[in-house]
N, C-alpha and C positions, 0 to 999 in steps of 0.2 A: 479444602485441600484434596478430601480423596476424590471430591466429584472434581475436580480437574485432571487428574492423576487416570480416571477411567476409560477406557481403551485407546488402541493403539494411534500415535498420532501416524496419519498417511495410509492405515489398512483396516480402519474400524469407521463404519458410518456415525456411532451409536457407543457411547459409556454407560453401565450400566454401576450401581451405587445403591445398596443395601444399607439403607438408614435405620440403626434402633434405636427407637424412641423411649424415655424414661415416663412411668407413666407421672410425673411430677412435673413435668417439660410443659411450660404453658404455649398454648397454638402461637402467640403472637411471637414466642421466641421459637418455634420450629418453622414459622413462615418467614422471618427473618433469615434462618440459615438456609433455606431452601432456595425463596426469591431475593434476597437479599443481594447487597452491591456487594461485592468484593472489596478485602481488603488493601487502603492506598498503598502503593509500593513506592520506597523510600530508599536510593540508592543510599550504601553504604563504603563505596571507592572511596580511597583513599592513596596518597601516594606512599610507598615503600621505599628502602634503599634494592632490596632484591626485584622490585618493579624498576626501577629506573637503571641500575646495572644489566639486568637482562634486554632490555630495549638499545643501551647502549650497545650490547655486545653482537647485536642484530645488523647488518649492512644498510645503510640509506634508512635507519629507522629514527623516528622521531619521538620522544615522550608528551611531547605538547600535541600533536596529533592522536595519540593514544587520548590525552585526557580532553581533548575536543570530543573523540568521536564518543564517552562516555555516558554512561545514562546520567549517572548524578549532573551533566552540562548540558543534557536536554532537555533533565526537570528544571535546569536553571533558570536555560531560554523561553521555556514554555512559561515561566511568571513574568518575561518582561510587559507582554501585550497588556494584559491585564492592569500590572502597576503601572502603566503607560494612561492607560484610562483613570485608572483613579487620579492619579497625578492634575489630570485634567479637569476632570467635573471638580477636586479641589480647588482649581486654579477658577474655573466658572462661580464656584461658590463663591470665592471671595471676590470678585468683579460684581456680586449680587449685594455685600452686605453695604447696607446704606449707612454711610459714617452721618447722616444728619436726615431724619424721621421724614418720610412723604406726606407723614397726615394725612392718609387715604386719596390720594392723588398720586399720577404718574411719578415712580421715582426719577428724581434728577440724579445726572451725569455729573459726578463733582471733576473737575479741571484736573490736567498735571500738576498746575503750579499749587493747589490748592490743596491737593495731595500731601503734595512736596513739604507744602506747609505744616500738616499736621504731622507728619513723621518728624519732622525735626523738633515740635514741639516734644514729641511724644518723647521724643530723644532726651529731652532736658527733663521732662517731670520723672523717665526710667531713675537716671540719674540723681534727681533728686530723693528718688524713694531710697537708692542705694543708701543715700547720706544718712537719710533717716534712720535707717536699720542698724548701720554701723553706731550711732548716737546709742538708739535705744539698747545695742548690745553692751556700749560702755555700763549701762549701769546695771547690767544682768548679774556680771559675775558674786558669787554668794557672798565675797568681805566686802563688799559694798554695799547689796541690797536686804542683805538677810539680817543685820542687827536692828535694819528700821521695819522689818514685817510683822508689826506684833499684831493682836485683833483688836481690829479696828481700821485699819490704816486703810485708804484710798488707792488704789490702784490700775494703772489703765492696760487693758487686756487686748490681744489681738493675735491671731494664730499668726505663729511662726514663721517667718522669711515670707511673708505679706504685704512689707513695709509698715506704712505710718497711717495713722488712724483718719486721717483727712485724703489718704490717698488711695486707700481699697477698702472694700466692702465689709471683706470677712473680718470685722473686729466687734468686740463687745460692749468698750466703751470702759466706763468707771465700775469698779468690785469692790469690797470689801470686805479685807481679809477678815476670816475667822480664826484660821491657826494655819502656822507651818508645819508639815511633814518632817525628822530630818531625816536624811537621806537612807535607803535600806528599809523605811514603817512604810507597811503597806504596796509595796512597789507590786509583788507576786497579785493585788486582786487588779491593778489596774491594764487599762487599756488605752489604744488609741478612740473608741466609742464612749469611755469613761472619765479620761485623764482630756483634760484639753489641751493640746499642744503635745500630750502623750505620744513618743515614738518609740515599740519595743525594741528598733533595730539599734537605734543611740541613746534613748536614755539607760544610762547605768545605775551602780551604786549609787552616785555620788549626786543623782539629779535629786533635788529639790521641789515639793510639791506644794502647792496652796489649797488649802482650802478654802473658798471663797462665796460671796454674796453676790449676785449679780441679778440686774433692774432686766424686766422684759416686758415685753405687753401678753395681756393676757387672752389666750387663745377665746373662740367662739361658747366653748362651752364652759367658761369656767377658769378657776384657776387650772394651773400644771401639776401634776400627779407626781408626788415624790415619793421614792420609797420612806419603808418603814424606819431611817437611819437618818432621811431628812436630804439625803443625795437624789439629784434628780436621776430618775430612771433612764433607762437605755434609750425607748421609743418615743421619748420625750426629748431627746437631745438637741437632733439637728433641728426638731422643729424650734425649740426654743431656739437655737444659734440665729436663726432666718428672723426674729422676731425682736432680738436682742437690739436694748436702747442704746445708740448712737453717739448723742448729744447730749448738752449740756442744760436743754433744758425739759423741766418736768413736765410731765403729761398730765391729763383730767385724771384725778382724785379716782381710785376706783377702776382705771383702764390697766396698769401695769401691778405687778409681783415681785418679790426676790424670791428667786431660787440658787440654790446652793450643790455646788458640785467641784472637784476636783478642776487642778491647772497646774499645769509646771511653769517653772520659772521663765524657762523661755517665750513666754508668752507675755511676760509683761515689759510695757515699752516707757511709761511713767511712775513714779511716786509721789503722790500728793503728802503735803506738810499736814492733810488733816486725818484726825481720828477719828472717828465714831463711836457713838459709848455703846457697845453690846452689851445692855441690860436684857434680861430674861431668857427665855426660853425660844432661840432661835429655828431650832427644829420646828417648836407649831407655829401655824398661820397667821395667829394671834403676834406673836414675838418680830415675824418678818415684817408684818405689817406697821408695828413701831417703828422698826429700823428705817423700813423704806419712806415714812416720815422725814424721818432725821436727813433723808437721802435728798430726797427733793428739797429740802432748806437749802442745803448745803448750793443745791445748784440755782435757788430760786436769788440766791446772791453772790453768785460765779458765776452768770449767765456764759453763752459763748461770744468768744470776740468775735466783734465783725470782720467781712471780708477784706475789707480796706486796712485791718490793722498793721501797726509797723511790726516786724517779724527780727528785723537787725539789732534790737535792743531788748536785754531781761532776758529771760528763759525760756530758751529754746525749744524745752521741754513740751511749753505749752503751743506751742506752734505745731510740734507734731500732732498732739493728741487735739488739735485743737479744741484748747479749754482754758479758761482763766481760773482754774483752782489753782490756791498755791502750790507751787512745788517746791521739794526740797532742792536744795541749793545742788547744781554737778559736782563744784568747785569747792566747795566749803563743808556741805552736809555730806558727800556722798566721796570726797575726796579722788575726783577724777582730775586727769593731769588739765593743767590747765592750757599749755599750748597745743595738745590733741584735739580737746573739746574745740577750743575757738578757732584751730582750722577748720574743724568739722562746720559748726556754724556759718564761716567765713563763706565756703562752699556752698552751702545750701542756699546762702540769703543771695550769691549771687547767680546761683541758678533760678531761685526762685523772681529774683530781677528781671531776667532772660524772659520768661516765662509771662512775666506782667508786661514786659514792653515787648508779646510779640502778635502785633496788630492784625497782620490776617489773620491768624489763629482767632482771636476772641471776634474779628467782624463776620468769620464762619458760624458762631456761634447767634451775635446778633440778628444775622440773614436769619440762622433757623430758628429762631423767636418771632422774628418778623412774617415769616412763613407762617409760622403755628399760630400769630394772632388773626392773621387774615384768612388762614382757613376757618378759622372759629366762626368768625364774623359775616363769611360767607353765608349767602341763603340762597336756594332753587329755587322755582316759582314751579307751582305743579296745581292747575287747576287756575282755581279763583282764590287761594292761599297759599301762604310760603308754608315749605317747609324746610327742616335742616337736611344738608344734603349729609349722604357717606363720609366723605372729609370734614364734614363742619363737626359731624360727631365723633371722630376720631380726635380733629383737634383737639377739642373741648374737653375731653378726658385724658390729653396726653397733658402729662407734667411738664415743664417748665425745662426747656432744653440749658443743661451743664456745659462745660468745657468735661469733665469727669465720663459724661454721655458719649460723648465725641470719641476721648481716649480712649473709652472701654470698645466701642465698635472696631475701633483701629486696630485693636491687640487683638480684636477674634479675627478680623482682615491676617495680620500681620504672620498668625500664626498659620492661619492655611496656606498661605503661599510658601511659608518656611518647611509648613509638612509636604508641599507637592516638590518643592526642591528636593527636598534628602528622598521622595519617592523614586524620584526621575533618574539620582545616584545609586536608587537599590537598584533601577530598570538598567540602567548602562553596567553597574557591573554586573548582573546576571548574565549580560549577554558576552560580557569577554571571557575568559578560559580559568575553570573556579579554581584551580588549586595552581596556575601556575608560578605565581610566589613561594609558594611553599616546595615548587619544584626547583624553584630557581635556589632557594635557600641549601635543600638537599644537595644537587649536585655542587652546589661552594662545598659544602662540610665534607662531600667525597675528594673533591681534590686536595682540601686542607689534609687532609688524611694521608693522603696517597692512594685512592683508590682509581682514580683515570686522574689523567693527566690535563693540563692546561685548553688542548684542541679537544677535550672531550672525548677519547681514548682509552679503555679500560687500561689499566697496568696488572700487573700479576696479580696484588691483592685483590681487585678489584674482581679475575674472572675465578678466584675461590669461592669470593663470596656471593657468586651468582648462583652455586652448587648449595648454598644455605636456604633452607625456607622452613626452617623453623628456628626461634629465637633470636635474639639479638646479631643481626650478623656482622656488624661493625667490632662489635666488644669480643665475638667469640672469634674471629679471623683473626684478630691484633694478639690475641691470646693463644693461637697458633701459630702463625707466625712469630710470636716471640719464645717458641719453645717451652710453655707452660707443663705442658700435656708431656712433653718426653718423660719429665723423673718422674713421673705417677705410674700407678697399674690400673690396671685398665676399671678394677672395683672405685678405685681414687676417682679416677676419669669422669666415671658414668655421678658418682656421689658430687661432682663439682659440676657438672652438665645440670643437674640438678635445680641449682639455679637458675638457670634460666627456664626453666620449663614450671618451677613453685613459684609463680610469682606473686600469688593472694597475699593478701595482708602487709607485704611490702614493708613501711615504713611504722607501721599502725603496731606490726608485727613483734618492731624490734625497738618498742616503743619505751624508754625509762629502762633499756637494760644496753650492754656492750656487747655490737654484734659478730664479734671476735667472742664471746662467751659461747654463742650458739653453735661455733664451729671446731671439731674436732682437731688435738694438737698439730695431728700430722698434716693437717690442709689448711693451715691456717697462711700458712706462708702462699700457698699457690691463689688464697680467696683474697689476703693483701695485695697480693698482682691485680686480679679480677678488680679490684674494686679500684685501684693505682687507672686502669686503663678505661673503667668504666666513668672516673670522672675525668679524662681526658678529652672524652667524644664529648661529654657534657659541656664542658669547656667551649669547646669547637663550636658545638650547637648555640650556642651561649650568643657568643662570637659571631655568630654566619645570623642573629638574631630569630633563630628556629626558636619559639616560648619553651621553655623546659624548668625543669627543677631540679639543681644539681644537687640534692640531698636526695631527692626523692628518687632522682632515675637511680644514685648509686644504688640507697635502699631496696632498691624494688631488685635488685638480685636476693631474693630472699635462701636464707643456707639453713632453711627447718628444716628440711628433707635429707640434711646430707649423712647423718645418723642410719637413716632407713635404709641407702641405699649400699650403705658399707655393712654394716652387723648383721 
């Protein structure tokens, strides 16, 4: 600031600037302020009523030209180019993402209609997750699910507003409770890094935590590293989540774990009718590894249904999580209404109908199978022997193309073009005039008032308050004009000006007490006025839809000073 400030602009070649250095001052922060960029500059225009009064009171003057010709509508303009571009290479990215694998060969051009195809698809399985979630939330609430979580009990987990376990990724699968939390124990040590499905912003008192068992494969080195309390550690979390068992059925003897960590309620989407007997010590490795025994029986004679099974009859339950453990009853065990549930149901099975009877969708899927086998089976001739070419070894190691492959490419498509759209709407309104709503709203509230007239014409109130430029000018002109200020002396006066000029603390101020207490007998009557006309404009603002807070704008006439200025 002072080396900008040093010599004359127009009659000096040369600023000179006498810097002292502390000898504490490290070179790379003295090279900083020396050669360093300057600080961005951030307009801070705003529209005023004494700004927009005095423009009216000017001949041929316009307030919208004023706030065109602004810095804060230059910095506006100056981000459209930019957002412009990104907008685009967004809109390139997703024209790049391939809804069905190349296998190391030229990516293919998928059709309109084939497009068209899988958005609609994708439309119905959206839909059908919705259904899911709404099911699973039936049986969240605590008098329903909380008398059946004793330890033991089976349960299927999935982070929150994710849907259903057959339909995205991030779920954990089957847990076993250990204990319930009630609500208020332990809430202060947890986290969204600790708690699964833990959110500090919404859960409260009253959330509900599990403590839980849950199947994983076991990383490269070994088992997973629990603390000393038998919860898995921090830096062990998400790796475990990425690793966490899926299905219903067991793996090689020796490949997976239980570890044990924190969940809230909101995170489970099933309850199984089975228990598990927690004998021993499940904190050591020894005790999990019983359990997880017990675990894999359980699924080695629950295997999962297949693809093909009927979903319109039994428990629907299991259709979300797909798994054929028993579940406890919605309607009987869990006492959920019975004509909710079976439209819920109703819905899904005929979405999921939609879904199986929609033929290009699943022949897009067959085509990229048929692609992936014949790239495999591809070979190059190179010399006087074959070898596998590029694609033949990409094939060969790509898994087995899904309908699930498909949708998930589509929602990353789906969602860059939705983020280049809303880019394109920051680019077009940067470029039209920033505050002119807020102008438009302003001059309403001035003619609601009386302060110019209908053609936009100051009236008398109006060129008072253009003589105002400090304080509220609407609230203190209505207050002179109504003759507040006459029966006072002039110590009265300046003690009620007061207000407007203390405005710190506002509401905060006069907080759990009556702010007719704070104000002395003989001005209480002229601060009743004040505050009569100050929620008037509020009103109006209200009204002309300007955001305000009519507690708060009264409030903020704060009257702690009016003492000082009288005694």
């Amino acid at each position: 600031q002072m080396s900008g400030r040093a010599g004359r602009r127009g009659k000096d070649d040369k600023g000179i600037v006498i810097q002292m250095l502390d000898e504490k001052m490290e070179p790379e922060v003295t090279k900083g302020m020396v050669y360093g960029l300057p600080d961005a500059l951030y307009s801070s225009y705003h529209v005023s009523y004494n700004m927009v009064l005095n423009m009216l009171r000017v001949e041929d003057a316009d307030p919208e030209t004023l706030l065109k010709a602004s810095f804060m509508q230059f910095q506006q303009e100056q981000q459209a180019p930019a957002l412009e571009i990104k907008a685009t290479e967004m809109l390139r990215e997703a024209e790049n993402v391939q809804l069905i694998p190349s296998y190391g060969a030229e990516p293919a051009t998928m059709d309109a209609a084939a497009l068209e195809a899988v958005g609609e698809y994708y439309s119905w399985w959206k839909l059908r997750s919705s259904v899911h979630s709404e099911l699973s939330s039936l049986i969240r609430s605590p008098e329903r699910c909380v008398p059946f979580l004793q330890p033991g009990r089976l349960v299927y987990l999935t982070l929150p507003n994710s849907g259903s376990g057959n339909d995205t990724q991030p779920c954990w699968g089957w847990a076993c409770v250990v204990s319930l939390l009630k609500p208020k124990a332990s809430l202060g040590a947890l986290s969204k890094d600790t708690c699964l499905g833990f959110n500090p912003e919404t859960s409260g008192d009253t959330e509900h935590i599990l403590h839980v068992l849950v199947e994983v494969v076991k990383p490269a080195g070994g088992h997973v590293p629990n603390a000393s309390n038998g919860l898995i550690d921090f830096e062990s979390y998400h790796d475990a989540r990425a690793r966490s068992v899926r299905n219903d059925t067991p793996l090689a003897s020796g490949s997976s774990e239980l570890i044990v960590f924190h969940a809230s309620l909101s995170c489970v989407v099933a309850l199984s009718a089975i228990r598990l007997q927690l004998g021993g010590d499940i904190k050591s490795q020894a005790g999990r590894d019983k359990l997880l025994k017990s675990l894999n029986e359980v699924k080695r004679r629950f295997p999962a249904p297949s693809a093909d099974a009927d979903s319109s009859s039994g428990n629907y339950y299991g259709v979300i999580t797909n798994s054929s453990l028993p579940l406890l009853e919605p309607i009987k065990d869990l006492g959920i209404d019975g004509g909710i549930y079976n439209a819920h149901v109703a819905r899904a099975v005929e979405l999921a109908a939609r879904m199986k009877g929609h033929r290009q969708f699943h022949e897009l899927v067959t085509e990229g199978n048929i692609a992936r086998e014949a790239a495999a089976n591809s070979t190059s001739t190179s010399g006087s022997g074959k070898k596998s070419s590029k694609s033949t070894k990409v094939a060969a190691a790509a898994p087995i193309l899904t309908s699930q492959d498909i949708l998930d490419q589509y929602a990353v498509k789906l969602e860059l073009i939705e983020t280049a759209k809303q880019i394109r709407v920051s680019a077009s309104e940067s470029q039209s005039i920033t505050m002119k709503v807020e102008l438009k709203k302003r001059m309403r509230i001035l003619r609601r008032v009386g302060y110019i007239s209908t053609a936009g014409v100051l009236e008398t109130k109006g060129r008072f308050a253009c003589e105002l430029n400090t304080g509220d000018e609407l609230v203190l002109t209505d207050m002179i004009f109504e003759g507040i200020f006459n029966a006072l002396t002039a110590e009265q006066c300046v003690a009620l000006l007061s207000c407007f000029v203390h405005r710190e603390g506002g509401s905060k101020a006069t907080e759990g007490k009556s702010i007719l207490s704070m104000v002395r007998e003989d001005l209480q009557g002229a601060y009743r006025q004040l505050q009569t006309i100050a929620r008037n404009v509020a009103k109006v603002s209200i009204d002309a839809k300007l955001v305000i807070d009519e507690e708060e704008y009264v409030n903020s006439f704060n009257p702690g000073k009016l003492a000082l200025f009288i005694d």
